[in-house]
MIVORO-84564 format. One line per 4 residues: number of its first residue (from 1); their letters; for each residue x, y, z of N, C-alpha, C. Coordinates in steps of 0.05 Angstrom, whole numbers. Layout:
NUM	A	X/Y/Z/X/Y/Z/X/Y/Z ~ ...
//
This chain:
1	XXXX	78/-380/-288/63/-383/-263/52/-411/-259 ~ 56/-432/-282/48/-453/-273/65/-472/-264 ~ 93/-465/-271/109/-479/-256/107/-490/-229 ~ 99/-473/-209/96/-484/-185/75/-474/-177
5	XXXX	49/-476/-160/24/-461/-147/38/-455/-130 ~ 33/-425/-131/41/-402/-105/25/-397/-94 ~ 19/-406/-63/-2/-394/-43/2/-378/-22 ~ -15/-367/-13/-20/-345/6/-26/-364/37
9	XXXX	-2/-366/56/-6/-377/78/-21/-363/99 ~ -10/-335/96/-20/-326/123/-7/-289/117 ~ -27/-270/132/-24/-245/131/-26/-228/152 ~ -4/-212/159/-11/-203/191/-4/-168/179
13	XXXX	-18/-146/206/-6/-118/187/-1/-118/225 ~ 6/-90/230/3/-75/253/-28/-56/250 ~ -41/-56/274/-66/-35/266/-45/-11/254 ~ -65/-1/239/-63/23/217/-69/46/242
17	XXXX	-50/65/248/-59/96/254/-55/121/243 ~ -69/142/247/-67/164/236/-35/169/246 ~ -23/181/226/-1/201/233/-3/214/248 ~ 25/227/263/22/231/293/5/228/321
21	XXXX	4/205/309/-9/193/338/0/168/350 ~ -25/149/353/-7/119/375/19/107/365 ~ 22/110/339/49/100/331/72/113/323 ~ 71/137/337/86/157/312/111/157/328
25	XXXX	118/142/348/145/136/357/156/116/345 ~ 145/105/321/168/77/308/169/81/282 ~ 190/68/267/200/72/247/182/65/235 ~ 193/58/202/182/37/183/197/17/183
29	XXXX	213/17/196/232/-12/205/225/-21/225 ~ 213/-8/245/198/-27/274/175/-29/266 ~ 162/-25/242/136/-28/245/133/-52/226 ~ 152/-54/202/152/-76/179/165/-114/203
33	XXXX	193/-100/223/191/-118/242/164/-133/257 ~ 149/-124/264/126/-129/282/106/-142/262 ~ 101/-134/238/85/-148/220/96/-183/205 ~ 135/-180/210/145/-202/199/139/-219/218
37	XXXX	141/-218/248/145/-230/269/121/-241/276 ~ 96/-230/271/63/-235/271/64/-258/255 ~ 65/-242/223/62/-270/198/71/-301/205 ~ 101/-297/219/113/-324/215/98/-340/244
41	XXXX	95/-330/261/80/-334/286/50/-350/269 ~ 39/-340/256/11/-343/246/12/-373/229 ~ 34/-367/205/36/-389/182/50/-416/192 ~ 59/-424/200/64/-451/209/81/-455/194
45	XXXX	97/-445/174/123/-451/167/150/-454/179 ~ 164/-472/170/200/-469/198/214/-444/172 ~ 226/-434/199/240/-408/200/258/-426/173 ~ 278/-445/171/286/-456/150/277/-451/124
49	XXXX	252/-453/124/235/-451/91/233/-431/80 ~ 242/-407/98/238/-379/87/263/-376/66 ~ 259/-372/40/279/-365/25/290/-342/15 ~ 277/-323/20/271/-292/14/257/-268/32
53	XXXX	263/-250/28/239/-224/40/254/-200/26 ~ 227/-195/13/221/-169/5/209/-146/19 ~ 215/-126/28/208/-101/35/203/-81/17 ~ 175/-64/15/175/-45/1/164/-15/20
57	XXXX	185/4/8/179/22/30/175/48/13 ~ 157/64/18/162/90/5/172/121/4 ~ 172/116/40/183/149/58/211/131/62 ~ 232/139/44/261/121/46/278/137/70
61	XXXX	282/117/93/311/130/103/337/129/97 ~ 344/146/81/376/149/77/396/127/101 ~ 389/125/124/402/103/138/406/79/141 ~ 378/68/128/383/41/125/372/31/98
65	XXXX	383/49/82/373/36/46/364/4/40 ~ 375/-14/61/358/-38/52/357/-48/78 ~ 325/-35/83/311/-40/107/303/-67/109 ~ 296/-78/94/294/-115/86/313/-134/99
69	XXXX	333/-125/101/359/-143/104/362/-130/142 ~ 354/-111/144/356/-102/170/323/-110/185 ~ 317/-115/175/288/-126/189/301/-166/199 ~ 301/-178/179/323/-198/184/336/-215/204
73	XXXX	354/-177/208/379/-179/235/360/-173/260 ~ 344/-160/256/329/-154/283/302/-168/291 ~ 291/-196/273/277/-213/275/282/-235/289 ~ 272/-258/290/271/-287/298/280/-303/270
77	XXXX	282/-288/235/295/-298/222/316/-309/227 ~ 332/-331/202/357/-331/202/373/-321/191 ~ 399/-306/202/416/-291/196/420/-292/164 ~ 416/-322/156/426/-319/131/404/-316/109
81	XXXX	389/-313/112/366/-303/98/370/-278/82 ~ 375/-278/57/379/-255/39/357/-243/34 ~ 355/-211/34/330/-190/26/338/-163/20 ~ 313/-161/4/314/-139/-6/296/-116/-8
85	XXXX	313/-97/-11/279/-74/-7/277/-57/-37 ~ 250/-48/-38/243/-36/-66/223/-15/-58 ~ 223/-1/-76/207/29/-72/190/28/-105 ~ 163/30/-100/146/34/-119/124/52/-118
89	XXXX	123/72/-99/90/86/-85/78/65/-81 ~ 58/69/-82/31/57/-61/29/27/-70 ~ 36/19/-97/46/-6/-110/62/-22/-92 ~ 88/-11/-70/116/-27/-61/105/-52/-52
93	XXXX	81/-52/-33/73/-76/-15/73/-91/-40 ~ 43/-88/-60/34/-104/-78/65/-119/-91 ~ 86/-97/-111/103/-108/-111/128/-128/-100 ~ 128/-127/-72/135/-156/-57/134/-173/-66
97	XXXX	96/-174/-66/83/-195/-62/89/-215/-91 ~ 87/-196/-106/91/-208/-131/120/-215/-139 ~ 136/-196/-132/173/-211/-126/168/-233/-104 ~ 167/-239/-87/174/-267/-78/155/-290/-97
101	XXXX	131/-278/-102/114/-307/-124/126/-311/-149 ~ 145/-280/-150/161/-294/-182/183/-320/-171 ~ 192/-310/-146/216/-332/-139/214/-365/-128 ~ 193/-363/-120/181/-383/-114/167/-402/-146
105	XXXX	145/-388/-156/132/-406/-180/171/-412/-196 ~ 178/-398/-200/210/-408/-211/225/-428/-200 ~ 214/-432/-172/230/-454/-169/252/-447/-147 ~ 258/-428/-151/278/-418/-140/282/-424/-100
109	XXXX	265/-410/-86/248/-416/-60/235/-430/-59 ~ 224/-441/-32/211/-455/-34/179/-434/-20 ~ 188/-420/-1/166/-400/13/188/-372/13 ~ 173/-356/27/190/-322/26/162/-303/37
113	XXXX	179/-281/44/158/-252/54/159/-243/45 ~ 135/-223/41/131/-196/20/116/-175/48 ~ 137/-166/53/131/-132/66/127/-108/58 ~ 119/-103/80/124/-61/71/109/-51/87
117	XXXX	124/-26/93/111/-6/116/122/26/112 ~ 107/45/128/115/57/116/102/76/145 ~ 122/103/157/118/123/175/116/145/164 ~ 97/161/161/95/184/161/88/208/183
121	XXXX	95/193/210/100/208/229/129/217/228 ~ 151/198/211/178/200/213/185/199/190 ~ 183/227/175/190/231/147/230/242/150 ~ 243/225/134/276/246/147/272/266/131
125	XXXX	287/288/137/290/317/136/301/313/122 ~ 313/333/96/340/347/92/345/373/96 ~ 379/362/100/381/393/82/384/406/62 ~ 388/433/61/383/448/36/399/440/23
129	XXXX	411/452/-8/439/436/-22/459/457/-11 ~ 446/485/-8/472/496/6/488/499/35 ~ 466/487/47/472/473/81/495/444/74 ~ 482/423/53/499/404/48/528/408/35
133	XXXX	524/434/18/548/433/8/575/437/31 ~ 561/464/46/575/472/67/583/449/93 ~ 568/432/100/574/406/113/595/395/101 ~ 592/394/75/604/363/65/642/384/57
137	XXXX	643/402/51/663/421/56/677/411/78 ~ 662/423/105/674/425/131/679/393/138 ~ 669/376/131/686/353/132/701/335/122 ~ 715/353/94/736/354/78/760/370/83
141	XXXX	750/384/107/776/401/116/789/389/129 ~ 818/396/122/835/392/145/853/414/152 ~ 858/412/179/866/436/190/851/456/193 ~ 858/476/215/839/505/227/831/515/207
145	XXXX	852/525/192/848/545/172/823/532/152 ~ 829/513/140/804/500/118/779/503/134 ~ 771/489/154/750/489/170/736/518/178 ~ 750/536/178/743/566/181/737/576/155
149	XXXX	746/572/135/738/588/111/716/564/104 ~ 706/541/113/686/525/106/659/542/122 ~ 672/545/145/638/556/162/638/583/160 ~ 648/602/138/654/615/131/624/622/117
153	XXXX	621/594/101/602/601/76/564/591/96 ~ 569/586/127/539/573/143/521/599/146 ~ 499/599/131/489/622/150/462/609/163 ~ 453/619/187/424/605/209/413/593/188
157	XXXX	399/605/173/378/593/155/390/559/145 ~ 412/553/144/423/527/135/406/499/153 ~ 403/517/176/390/492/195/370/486/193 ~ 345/500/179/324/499/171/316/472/148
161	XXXX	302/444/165/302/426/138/292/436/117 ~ 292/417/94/273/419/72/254/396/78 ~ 219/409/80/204/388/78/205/373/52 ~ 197/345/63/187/325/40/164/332/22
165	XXXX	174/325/5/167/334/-19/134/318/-31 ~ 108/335/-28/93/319/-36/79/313/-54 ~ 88/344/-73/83/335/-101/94/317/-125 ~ 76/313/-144/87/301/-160/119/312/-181
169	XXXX	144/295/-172/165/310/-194/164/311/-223 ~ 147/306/-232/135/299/-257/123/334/-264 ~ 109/337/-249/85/353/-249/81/380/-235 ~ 97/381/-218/87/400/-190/64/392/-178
173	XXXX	47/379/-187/19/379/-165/23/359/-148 ~ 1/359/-132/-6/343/-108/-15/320/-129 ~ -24/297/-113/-34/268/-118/-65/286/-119 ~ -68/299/-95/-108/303/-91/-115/326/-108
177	XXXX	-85/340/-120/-94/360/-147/-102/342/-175 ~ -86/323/-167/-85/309/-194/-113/300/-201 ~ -113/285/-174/-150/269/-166/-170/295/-172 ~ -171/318/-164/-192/343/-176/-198/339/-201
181	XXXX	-169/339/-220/-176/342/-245/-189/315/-253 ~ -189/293/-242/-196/268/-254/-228/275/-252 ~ -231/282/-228/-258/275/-226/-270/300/-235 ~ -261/323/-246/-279/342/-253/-289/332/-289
185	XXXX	-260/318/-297/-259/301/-331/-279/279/-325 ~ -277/262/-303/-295/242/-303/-328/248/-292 ~ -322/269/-286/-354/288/-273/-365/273/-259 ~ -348/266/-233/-351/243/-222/-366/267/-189
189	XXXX	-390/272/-179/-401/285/-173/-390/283/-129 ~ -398/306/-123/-383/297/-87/-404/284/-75 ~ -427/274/-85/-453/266/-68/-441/238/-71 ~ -425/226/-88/-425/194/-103/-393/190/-80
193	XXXX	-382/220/-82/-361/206/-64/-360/208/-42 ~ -376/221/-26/-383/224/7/-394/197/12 ~ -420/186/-8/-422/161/-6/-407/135/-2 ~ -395/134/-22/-361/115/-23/-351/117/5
197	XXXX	-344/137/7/-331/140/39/-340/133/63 ~ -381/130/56/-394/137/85/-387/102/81 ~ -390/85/63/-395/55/58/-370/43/65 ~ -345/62/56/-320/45/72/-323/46/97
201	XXXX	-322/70/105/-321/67/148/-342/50/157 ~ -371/47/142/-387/29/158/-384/-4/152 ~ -373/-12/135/-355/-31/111/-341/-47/134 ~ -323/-27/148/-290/-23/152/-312/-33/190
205	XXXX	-324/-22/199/-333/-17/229/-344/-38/228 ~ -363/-55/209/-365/-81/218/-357/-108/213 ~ -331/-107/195/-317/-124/201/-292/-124/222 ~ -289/-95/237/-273/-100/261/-293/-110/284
209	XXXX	-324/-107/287/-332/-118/303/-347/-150/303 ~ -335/-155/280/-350/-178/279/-318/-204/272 ~ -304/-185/272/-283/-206/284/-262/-208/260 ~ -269/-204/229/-256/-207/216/-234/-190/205
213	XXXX	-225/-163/213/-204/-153/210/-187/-163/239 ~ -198/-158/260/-179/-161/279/-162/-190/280 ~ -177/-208/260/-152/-243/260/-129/-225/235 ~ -129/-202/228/-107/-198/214/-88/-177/228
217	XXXX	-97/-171/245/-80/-147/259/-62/-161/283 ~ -42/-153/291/-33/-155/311/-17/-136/325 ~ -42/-133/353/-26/-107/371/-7/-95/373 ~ -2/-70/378/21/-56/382/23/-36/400
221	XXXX	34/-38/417/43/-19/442/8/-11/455 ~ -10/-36/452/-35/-28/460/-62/-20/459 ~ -49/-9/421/-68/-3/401/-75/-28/388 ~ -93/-30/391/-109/-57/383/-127/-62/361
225	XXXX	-131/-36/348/-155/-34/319/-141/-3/307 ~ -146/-11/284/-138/25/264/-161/44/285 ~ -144/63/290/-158/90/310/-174/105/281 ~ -166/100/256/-179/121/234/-205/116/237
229	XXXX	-210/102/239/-242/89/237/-256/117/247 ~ -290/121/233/-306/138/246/-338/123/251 ~ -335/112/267/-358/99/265/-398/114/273 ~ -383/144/275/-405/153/279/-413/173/254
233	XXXX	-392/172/227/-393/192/209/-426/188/187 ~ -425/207/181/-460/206/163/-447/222/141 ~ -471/213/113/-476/238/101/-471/262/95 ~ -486/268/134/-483/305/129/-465/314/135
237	XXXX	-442/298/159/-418/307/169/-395/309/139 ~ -410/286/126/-376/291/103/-387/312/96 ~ -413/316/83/-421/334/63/-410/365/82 ~ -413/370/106/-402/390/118/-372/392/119
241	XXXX	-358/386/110/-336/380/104/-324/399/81 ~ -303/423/88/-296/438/70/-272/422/43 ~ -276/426/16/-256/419/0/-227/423/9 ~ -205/413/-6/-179/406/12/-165/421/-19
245	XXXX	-167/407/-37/-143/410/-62/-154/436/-85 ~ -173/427/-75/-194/458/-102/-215/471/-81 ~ -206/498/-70/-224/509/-42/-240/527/-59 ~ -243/524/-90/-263/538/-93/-291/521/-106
249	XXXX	-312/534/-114/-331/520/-111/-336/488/-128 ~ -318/490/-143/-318/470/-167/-301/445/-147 ~ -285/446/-123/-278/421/-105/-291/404/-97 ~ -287/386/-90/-299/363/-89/-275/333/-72
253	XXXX	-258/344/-66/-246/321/-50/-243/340/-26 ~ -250/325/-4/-245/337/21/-228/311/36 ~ -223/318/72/-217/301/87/-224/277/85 ~ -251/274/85/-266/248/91/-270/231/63
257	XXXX	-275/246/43/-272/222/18/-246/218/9 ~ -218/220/20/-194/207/19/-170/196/40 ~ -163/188/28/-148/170/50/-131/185/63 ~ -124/179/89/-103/201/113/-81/186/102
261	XXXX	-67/205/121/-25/199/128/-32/178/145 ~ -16/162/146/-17/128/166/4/120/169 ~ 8/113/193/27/94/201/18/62/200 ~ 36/45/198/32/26/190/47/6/178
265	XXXX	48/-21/183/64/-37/167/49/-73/160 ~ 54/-82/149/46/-108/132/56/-127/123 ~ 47/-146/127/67/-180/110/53/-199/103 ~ 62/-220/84/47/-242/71/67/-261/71
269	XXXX	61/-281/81/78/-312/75/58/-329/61 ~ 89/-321/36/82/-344/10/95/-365/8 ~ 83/-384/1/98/-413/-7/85/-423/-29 ~ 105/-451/-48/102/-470/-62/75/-482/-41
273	XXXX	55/-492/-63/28/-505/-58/35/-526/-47 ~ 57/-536/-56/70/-567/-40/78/-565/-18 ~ 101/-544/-11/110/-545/14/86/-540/43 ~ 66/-519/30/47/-513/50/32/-529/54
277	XXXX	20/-558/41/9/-576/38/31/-599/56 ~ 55/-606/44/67/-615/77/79/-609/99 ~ 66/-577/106/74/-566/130/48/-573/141 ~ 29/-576/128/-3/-566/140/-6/-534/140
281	XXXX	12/-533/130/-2/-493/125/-22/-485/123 ~ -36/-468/135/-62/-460/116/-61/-454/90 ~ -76/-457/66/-79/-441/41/-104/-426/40 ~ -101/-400/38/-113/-376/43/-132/-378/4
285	XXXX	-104/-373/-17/-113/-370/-48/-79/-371/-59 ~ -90/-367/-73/-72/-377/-89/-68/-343/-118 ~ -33/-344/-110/-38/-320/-132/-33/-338/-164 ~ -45/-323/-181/-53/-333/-204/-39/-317/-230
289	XXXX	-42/-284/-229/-29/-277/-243/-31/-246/-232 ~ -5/-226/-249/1/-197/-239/-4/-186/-271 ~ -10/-160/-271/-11/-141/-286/-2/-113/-267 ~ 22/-103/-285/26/-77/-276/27/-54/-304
293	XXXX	25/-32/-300/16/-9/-321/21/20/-316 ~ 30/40/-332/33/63/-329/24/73/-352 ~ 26/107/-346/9/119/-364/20/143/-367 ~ 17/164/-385/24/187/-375/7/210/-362
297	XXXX	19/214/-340/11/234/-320/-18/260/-330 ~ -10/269/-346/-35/279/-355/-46/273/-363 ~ -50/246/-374/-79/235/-377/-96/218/-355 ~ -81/229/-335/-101/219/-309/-76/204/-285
301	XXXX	-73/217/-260/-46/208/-252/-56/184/-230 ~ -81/182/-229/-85/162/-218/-110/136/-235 ~ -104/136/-263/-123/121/-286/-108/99/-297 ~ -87/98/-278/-71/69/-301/-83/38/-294
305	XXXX	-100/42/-265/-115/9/-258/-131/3/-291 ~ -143/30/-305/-151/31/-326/-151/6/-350 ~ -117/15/-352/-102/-8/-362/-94/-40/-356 ~ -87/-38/-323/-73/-60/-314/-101/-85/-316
309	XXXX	-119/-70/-300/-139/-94/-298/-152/-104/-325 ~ -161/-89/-344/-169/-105/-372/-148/-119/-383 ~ -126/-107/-382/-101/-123/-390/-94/-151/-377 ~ -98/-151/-353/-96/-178/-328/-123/-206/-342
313	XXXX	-138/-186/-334/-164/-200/-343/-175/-214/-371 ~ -162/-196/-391/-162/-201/-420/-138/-228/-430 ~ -121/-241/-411/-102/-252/-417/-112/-271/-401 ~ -135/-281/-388/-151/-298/-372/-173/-304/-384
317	XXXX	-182/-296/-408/-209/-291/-419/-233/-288/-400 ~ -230/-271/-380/-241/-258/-353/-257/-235/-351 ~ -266/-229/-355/-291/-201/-336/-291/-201/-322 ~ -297/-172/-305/-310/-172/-276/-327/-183/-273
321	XXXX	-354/-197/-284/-368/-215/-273/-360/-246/-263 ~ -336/-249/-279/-322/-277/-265/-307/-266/-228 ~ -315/-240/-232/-298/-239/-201/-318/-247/-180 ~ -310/-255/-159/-327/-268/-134/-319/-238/-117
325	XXXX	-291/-223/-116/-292/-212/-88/-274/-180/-110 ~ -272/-159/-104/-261/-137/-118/-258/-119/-91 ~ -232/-116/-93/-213/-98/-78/-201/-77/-88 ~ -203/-58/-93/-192/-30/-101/-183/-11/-83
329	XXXX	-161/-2/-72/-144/18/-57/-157/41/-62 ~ -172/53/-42/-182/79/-44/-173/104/-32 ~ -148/104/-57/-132/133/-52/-155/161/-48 ~ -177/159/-68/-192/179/-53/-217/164/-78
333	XXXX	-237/171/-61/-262/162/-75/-270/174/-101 ~ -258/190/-111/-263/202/-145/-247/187/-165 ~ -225/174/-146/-204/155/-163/-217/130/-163 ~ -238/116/-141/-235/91/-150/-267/101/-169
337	XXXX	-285/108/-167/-302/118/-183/-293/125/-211 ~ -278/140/-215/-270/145/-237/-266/112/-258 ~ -243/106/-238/-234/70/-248/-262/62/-255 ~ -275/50/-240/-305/38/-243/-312/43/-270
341	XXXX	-316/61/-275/-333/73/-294/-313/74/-316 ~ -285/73/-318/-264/69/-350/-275/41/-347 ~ -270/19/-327/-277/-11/-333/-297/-17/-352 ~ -320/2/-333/-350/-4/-354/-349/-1/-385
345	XXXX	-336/28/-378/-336/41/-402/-318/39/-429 ~ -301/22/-420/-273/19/-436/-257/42/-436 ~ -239/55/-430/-220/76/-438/-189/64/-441 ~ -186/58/-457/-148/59/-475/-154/36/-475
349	XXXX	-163/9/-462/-168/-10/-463/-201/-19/-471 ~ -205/-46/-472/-224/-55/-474/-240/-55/-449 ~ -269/-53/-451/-289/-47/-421/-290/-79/-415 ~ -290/-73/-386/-287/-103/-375/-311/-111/-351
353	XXXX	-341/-90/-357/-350/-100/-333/-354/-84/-315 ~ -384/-86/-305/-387/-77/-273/-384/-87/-252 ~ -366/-73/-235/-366/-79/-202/-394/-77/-189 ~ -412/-107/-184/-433/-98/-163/-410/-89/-132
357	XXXX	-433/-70/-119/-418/-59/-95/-419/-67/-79 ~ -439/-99/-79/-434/-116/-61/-414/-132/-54 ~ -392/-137/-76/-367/-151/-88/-341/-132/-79 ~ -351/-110/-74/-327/-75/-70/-317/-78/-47
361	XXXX	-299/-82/-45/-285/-80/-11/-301/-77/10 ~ -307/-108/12/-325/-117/28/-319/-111/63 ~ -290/-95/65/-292/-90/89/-282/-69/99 ~ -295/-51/74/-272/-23/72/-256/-22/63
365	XXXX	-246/0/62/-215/-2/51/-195/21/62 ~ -186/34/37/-160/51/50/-172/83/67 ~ -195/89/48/-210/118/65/-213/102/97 ~ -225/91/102/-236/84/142/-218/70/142
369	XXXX	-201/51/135/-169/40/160/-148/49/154 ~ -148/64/136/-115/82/135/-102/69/113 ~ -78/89/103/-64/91/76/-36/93/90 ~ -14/65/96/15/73/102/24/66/79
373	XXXX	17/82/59/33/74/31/45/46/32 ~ 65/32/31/74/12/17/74/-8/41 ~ 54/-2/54/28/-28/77/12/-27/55 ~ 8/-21/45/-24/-24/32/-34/-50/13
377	XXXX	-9/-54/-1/-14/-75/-22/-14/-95/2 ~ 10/-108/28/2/-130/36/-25/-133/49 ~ -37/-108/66/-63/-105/74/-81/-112/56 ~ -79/-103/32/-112/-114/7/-104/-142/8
381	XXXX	-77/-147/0/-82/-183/-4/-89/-193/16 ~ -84/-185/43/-85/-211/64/-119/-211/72 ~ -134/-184/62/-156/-185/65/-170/-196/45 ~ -172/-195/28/-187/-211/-10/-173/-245/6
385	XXXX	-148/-246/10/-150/-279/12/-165/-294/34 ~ -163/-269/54/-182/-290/79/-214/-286/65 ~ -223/-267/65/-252/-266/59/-255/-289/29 ~ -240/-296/16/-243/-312/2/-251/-342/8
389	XXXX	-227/-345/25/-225/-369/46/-257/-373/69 ~ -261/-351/66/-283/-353/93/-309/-359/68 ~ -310/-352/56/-335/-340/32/-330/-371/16 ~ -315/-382/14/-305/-402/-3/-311/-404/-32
393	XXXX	-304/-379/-46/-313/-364/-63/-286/-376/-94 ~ -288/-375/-117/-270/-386/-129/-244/-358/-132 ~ -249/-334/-148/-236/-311/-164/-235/-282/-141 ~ -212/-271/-138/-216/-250/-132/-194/-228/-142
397	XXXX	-202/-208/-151/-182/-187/-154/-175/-166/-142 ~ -148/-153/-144/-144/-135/-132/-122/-109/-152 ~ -137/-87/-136/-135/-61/-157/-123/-36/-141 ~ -94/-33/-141/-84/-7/-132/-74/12/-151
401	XXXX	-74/36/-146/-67/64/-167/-37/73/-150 ~ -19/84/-165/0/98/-153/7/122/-159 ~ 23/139/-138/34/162/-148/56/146/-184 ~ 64/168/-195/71/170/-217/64/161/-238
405	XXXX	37/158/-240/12/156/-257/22/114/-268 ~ 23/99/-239/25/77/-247/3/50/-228 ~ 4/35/-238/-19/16/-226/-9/-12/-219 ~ -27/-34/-195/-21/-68/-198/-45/-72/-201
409	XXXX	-45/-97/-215/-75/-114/-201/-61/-145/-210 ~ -78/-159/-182/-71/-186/-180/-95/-202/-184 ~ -90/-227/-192/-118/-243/-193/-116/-267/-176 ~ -129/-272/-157/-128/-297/-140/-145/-311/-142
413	XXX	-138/-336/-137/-161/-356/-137/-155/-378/-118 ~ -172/-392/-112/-176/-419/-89/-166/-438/-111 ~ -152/-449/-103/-140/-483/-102/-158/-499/-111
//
């Protein structure tokens, strides 16, 4: 990483919405478009300098397996611009980000994009294996006769998709079953996470009105700010709030202390410190170094930041008290609690430190503006680097959990 300083020029997302609603007519390919087309509009780079783009997506369409390269063709890019797309859960954005800064500090590029978006208004269907078998038959036949003894084997029920699948294949459970068990092991209580939650939406409500989320958004079909927002939620409304994953009395994650289905998409234009220096680019921060980590699933399917961040930090001779700004993805508030408290506490790793909560996602996070899975990692960065930039602050980190019991965390810093 010292080969070249890799900086953070500029970050644009689409406002974040709840599933099925203002955006639930566009892909994750019109929505990762609209965030590429913002970024390069924003960064002051020539379309020339772009050497790369990464896409990370998580709800995959079988149609366009490398949505990257088709974002591209349907941009203000140049045609010849090579990309690629990758699938990591809630990690894909973060991972971009950190594939184009490997290609760049190498030398390789000189600047590049790190996307990702992700619809869950527009999950594709399948079908069953014995609907497919019977398809893929009938269009192996030739002649009457084959084709008749193929639809031979259709019965109604074939037309019926198979929903997407939302448990873990590992496991059978849900992600928010998994989160129950964390937080009943971490006895992480629902009063601490109604709180968490009430602090993101009010977090999240006044940095859209005070101006600093909206220089990262850019409109779409009219929608002008994440609709998740609740700016009138309290206390007693979460606390009235029935459990979701454990409906009996021992539950404790409901609606409001985790993050919704979202639509949504995201980008970051990175460059060599040089080239953005004689473009006049802005420099936002500067990424510094990546830690990624997995774990196994039953020992906590969302505990591997556990690992990543003391590990990141331990190879910096770093604590959380060297951090200026701390960003954590709040898949649901018993997960980033839980995290908190392994940091303090040390678990599998060495303890690294308290998060003051003045330092905690200073402008909300994924509970109040929405969760489009593999938007998420470019959303935390482009937010930790401006507030950095504005704060003129030195260190900041950032901490996401993923499905398949895996983790990123990045460490940025000012120039």
């Amino acid at each position: 990483m010292e080969q070249d300083s890799v900086v953070i020029v500029a970050g644009r997302r689409t406002p974040f919405a709840r599933a099925g609603t203002a955006l639930a007519h566009h892909s994750a390919l019109s929505l990762g478009s609209h965030a590429v087309t913002a970024v390069m509009e924003a960064g002051g780079l020539p379309r020339e300098s772009i050497g790369a783009l990464c896409f990370g997506n998580v709800v995959l369409d079988p149609r366009t397996p490398n949505a990257g390269r088709e974002i591209v063709l349907r941009t203000d890019l140049p045609p010849s611009l090579p990309a690629h797309t990758l699938s990591a859960y809630c990690i894909s954005g973060l991972r971009a980000v950190t594939a184009i800064t490997q290609e760049i500090a190498s030398g390789r590029i000189q600047a590049g994009l790190a996307a990702g978006a992700d619809s869950l208004s527009q999950p594709p269907l399948l079908f069953r294996p014995a609907a497919t078998r019977t398809f893929m038959e009938l269009a192996r036949a030739r002649g009457l006769g084959s084709r008749l003894r193929a639809l031979l084997g259709f019965r109604p029920g074939h037309l019926l998709p198979e929903a997407p699948g939302v448990a873990e294949p590992s496991t059978g459970l849900t992600m928010g079953e998994h989160c129950e068990i964390t937080a009943k092991s971490w006895k992480i209580p629902r009063a601490a996470q109604d709180e968490l939650a009430l602090r993101s939406h009010r977090r999240a409500v006044a940095a859209w009105n005070d101006g600093r989320l909206a220089a990262e958004v850019a409109p779409l079909d009219g929608l002008t700010r994440d609709n998740l927002l609740r700016p009138d939620t309290s206390l007693e409304k979460l606390a009235g709030l029935q459990p979701v994953f454990d409906k009996g009395p021992a539950g404790t994650l409901t609606a409001g202390n985790s993050s919704p289905l979202t639509d949504g998409g995201s980008a970051v234009l990175l460059a060599s410190q040089r080239l953005a220096e004689e473009a006049g680019a802005p420099i936002l921060a500067r990424v510094r170094d990546w830690e990624y980590a997995a774990i196994d699933p039953a020992d906590g399917l969302l505990m591997a930041p556990a690992l990543a961040v003391p590990r990141l930090l331990a190879r910096h001779g770093l604590t959380l008290d060297d951090m200026d700004l701390v960003e954590v993805h709040e898949a649901f508030s018993a997960q980033v609690l839980a995290n908190l408290s392994a940091w303090e506490q040390g678990w599998k790793e060495q303890a690294v430190g308290r998060v003051d909560n003045l330092q905690l996602n200073v402008s909300g996070s994924s509970i109040a503006v929405g969760h489009p899975f593999a938007a998420t990692g470019g959303r935390i960065i482009t937010t930790l680097a401006n507030e950095m930039h504005r704060r003129q602050v030195r260190r900041g980190l950032v901490s996401i959990c993923a499905a398949g019991a895996m983790a990123g965390a990045v460490l940025l810093e000012r120039p």
